[in-house]
N, CA, C and O atoms as a GROMACS GRO file, in nm:
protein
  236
    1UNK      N    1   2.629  20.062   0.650
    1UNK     CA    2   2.648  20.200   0.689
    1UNK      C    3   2.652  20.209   0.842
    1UNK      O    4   2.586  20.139   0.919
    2UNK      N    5   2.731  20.297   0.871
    2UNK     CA    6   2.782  20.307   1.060
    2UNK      C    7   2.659  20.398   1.108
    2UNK      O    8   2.600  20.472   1.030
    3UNK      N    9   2.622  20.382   1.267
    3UNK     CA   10   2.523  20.497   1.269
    3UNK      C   11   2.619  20.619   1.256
    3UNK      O   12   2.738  20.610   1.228
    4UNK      N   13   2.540  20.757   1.285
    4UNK     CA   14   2.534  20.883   1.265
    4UNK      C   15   2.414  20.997   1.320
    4UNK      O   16   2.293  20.993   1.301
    5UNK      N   17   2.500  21.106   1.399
    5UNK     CA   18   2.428  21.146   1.433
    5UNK      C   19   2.384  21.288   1.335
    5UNK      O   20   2.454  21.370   1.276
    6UNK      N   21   2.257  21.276   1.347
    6UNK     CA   22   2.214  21.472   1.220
    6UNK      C   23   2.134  21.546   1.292
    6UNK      O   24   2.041  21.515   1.365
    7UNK      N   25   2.182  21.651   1.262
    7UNK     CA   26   2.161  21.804   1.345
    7UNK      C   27   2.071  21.832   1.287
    7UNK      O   28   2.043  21.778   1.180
    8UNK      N   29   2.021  21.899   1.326
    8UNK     CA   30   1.896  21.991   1.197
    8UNK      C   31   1.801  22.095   1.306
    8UNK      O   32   1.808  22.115   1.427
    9UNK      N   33   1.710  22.149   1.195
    9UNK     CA   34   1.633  22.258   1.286
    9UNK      C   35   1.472  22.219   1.253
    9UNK      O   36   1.423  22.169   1.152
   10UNK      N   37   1.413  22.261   1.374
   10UNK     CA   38   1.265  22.203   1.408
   10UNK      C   39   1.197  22.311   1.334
   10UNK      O   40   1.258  22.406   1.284
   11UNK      N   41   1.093  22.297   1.330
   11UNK     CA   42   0.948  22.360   1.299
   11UNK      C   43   0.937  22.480   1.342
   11UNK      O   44   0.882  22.575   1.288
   12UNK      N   45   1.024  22.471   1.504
   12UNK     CA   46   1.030  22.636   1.599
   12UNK      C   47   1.124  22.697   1.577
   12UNK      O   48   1.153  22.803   1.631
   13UNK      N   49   1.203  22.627   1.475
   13UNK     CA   50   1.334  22.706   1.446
   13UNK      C   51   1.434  22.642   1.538
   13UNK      O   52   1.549  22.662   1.498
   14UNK      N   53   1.425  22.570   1.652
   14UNK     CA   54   1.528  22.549   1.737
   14UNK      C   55   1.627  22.390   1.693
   14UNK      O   56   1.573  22.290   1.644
   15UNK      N   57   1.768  22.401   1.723
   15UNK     CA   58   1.847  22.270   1.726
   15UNK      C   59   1.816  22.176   1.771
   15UNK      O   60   1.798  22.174   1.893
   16UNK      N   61   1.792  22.045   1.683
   16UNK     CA   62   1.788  21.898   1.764
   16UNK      C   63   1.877  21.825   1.718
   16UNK      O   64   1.945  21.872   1.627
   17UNK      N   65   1.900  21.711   1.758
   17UNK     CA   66   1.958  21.605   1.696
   17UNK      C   67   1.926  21.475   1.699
   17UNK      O   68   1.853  21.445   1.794
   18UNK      N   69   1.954  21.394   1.632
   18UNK     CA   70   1.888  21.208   1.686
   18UNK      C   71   2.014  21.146   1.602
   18UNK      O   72   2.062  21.196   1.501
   19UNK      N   73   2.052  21.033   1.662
   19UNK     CA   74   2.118  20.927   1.624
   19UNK      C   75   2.030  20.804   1.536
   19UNK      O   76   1.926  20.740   1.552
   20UNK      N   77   2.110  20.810   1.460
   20UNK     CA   78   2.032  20.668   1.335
   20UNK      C   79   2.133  20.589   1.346
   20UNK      O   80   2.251  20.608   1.374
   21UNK      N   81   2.050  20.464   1.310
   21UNK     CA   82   2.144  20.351   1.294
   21UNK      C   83   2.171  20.289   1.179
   21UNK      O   84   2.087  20.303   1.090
   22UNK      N   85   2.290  20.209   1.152
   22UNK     CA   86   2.307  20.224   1.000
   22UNK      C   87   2.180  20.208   0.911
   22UNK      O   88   2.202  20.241   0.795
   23UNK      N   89   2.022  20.154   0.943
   23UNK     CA   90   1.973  20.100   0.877
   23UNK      C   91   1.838  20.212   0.845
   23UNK      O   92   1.733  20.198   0.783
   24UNK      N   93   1.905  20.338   0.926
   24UNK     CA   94   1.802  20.480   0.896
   24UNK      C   95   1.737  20.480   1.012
   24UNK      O   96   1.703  20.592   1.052
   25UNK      N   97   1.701  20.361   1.100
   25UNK     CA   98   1.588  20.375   1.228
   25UNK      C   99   1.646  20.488   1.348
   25UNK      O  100   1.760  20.480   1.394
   26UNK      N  101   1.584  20.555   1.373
   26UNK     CA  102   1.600  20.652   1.472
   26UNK      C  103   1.589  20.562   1.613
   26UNK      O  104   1.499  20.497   1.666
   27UNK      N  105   1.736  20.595   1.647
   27UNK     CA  106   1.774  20.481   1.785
   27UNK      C  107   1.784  20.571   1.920
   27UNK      O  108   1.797  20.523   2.033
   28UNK      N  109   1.775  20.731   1.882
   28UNK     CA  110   1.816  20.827   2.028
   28UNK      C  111   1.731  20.978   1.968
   28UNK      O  112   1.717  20.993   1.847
   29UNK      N  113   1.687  21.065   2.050
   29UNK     CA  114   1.694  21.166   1.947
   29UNK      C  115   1.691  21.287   2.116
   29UNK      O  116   1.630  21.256   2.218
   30UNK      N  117   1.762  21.402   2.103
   30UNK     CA  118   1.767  21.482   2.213
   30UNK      C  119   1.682  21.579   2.169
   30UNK      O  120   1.634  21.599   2.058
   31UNK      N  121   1.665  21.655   2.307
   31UNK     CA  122   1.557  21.772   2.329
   31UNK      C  123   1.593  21.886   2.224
   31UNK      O  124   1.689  21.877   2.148
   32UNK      N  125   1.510  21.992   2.229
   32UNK     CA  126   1.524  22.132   2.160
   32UNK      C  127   1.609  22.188   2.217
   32UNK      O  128   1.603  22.186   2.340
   33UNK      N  129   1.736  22.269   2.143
   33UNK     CA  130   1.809  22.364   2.223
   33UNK      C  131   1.847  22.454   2.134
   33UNK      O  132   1.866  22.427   2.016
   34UNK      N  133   1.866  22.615   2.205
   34UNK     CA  134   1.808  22.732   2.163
   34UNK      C  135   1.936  22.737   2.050
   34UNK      O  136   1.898  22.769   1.937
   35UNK      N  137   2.059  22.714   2.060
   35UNK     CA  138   2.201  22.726   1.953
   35UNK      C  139   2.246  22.578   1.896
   35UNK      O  140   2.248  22.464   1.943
   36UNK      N  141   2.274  22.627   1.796
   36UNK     CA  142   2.383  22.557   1.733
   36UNK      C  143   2.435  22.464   1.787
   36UNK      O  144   2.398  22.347   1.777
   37UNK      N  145   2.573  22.526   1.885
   37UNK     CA  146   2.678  22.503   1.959
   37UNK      C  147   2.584  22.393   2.090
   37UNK      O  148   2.608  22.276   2.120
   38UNK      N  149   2.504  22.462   2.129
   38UNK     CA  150   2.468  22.365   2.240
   38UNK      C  151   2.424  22.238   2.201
   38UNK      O  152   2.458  22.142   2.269
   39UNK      N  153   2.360  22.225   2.112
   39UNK     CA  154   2.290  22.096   2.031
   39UNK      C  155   2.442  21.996   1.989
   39UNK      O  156   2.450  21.874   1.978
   40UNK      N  157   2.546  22.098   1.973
   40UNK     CA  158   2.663  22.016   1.920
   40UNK      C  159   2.733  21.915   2.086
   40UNK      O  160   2.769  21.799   2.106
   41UNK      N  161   2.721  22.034   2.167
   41UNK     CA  162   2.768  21.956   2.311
   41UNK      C  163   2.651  21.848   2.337
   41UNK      O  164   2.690  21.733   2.358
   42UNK      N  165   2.533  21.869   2.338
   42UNK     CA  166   2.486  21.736   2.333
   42UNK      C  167   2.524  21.604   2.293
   42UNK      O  168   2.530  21.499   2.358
   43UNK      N  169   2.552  21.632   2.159
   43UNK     CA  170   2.635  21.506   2.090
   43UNK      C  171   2.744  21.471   2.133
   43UNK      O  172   2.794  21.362   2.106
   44UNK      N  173   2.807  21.571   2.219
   44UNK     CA  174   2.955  21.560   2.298
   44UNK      C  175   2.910  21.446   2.380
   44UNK      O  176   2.944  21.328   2.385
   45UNK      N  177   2.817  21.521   2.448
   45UNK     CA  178   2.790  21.451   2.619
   45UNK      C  179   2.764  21.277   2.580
   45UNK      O  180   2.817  21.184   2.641
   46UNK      N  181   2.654  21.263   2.445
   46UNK     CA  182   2.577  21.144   2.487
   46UNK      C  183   2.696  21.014   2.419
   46UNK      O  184   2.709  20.895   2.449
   47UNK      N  185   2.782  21.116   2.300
   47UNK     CA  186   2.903  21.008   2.244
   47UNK      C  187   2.990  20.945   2.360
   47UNK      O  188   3.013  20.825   2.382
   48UNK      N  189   3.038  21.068   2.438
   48UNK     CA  190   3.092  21.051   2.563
   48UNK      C  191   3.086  20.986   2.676
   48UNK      O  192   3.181  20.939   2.739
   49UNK      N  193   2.959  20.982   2.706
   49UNK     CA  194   2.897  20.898   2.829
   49UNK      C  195   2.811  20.786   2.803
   49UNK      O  196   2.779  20.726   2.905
   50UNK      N  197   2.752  20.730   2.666
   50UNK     CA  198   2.677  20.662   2.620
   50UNK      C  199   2.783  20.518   2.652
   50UNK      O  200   2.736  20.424   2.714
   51UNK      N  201   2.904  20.515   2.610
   51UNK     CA  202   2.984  20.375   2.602
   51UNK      C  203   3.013  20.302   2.819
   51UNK      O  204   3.051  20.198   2.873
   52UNK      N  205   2.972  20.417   2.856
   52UNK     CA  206   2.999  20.324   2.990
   52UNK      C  207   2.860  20.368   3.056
   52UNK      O  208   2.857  20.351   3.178
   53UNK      N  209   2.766  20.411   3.007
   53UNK     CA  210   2.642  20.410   3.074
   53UNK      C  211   2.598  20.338   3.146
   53UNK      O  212   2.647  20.254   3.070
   54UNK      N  213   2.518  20.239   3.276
   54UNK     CA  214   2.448  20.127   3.301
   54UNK      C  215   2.268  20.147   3.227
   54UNK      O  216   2.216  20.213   3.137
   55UNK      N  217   2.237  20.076   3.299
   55UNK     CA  218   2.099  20.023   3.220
   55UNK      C  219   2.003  20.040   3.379
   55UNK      O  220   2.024  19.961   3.472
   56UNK      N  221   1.910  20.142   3.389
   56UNK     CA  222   1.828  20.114   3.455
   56UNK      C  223   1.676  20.059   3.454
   56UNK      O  224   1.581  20.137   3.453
   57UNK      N  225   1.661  19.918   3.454
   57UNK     CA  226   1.582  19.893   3.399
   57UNK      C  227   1.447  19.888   3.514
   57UNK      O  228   1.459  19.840   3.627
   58UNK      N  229   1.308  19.953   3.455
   58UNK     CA  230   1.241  20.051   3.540
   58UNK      C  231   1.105  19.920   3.534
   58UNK      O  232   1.001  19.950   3.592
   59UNK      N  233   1.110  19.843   3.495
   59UNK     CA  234   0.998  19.765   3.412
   59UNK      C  235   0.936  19.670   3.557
   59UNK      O  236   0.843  19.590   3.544
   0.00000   0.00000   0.00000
């Protein structure tokens, strides 16, 4: 199974989302946001910018 990302609504009522990987493990998951629509541009942004991202590694 390919990952996928699922929308859903919190406890406060507000939009989140997280990316799974095919194997169910939760690999990303974004903040609370107050609509629908905005929670959907999230998924825009991170599909979008995730493939040429760098790596800052802080360690």
């Amino acid at each position: 199974m390919a990952a996928k990302f699922e929308l859903y609504k919190d406890t406060a009522g507000k939009f989140q989302f997280r990316l799974k990987a095919g194997n169910g493990e939760i690999i990303a998951q974004g903040h609370a946001y107050e609509s629908r629509g905005a929670a959907l541009d999230g998924i825009e942004s991170v599909m979008k910018y995730a493939p040429v991202a760098g790596t800052d590694d802080q360690t």
